[in-house]
C-alpha positions in Angstrom: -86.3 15.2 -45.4 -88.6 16.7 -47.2 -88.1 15.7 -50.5 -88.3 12.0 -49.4 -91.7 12.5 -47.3 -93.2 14.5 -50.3 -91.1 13.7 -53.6 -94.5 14.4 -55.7 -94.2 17.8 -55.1 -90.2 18.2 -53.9 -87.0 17.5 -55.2 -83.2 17.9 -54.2 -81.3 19.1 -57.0 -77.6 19.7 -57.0 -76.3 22.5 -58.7 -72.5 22.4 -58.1 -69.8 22.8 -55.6 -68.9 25.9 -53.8 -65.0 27.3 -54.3 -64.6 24.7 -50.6 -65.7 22.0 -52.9 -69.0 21.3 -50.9 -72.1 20.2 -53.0 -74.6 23.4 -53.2 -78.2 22.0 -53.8 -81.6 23.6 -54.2 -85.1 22.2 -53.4 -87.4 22.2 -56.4 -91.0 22.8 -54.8 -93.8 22.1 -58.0 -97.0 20.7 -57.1 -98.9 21.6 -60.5 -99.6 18.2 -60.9 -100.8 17.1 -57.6 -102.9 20.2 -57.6 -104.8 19.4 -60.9 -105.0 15.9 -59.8 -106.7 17.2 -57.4 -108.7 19.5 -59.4 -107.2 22.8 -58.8 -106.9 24.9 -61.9 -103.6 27.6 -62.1 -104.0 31.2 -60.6 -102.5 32.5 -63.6 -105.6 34.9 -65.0 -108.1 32.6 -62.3 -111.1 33.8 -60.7 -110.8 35.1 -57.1 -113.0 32.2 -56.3 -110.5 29.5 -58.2 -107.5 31.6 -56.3 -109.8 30.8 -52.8 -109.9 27.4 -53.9 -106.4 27.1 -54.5 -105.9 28.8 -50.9 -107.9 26.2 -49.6 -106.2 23.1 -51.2 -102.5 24.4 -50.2 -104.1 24.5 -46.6 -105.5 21.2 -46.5 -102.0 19.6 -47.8 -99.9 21.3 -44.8 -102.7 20.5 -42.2 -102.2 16.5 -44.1 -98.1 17.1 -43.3 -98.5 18.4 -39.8 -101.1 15.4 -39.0 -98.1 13.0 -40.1 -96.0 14.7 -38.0 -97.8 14.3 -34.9 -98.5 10.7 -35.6 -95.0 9.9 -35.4 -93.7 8.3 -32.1 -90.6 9.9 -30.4 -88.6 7.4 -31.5 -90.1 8.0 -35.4 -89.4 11.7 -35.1 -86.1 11.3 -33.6 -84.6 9.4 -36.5 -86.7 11.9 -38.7 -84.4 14.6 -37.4 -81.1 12.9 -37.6 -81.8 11.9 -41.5 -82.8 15.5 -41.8 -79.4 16.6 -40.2 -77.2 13.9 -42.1 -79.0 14.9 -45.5 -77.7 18.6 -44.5 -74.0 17.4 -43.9 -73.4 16.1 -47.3 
């Protein structure tokens, strides 16, 4: 799940029930602090270079998830899936 593989920048939050009684939740994506711990300034009013820069940082951290990805073992990615899938049931 992704919240659990990345919970400094994603978190599951419920929000209610639908009318079926069934738990509605929403994942919270924020990685302001992880980028200015990493030395990425806000686009808000930025340069084109500091937006570049920015571009270049949210790169690097999905090239770091896929690279964990394809270090798992079948097995690892297996079970990846099924928590994935019994996260999505509740």
């Amino acid at each position: 799940m992704i919240a659990k593989e990345f919970p400094e920048v994603a978190k599951l939050k419920s929000i209610g029930t639908t009318w079926k009684d069934r738990k509605l939740k929403v994942l919270e994506l924020d990685a302001r602090k992880l980028m200015k711990s990493k030395g990425v300034k806000a686009i808000e009013g930025s340069s084109d270079k500091d937006k570049a820069n920015h571009r270049v940082a949210l790169v690097a951290a999905q090239d770091e998830a896929q690279k964990k990805v394809e270090e798992m073992t079948q097995e690892e990615l297996l079970e990846h899936n099924e928590d994935n899938m019994r996260v999505e049931d509740n």
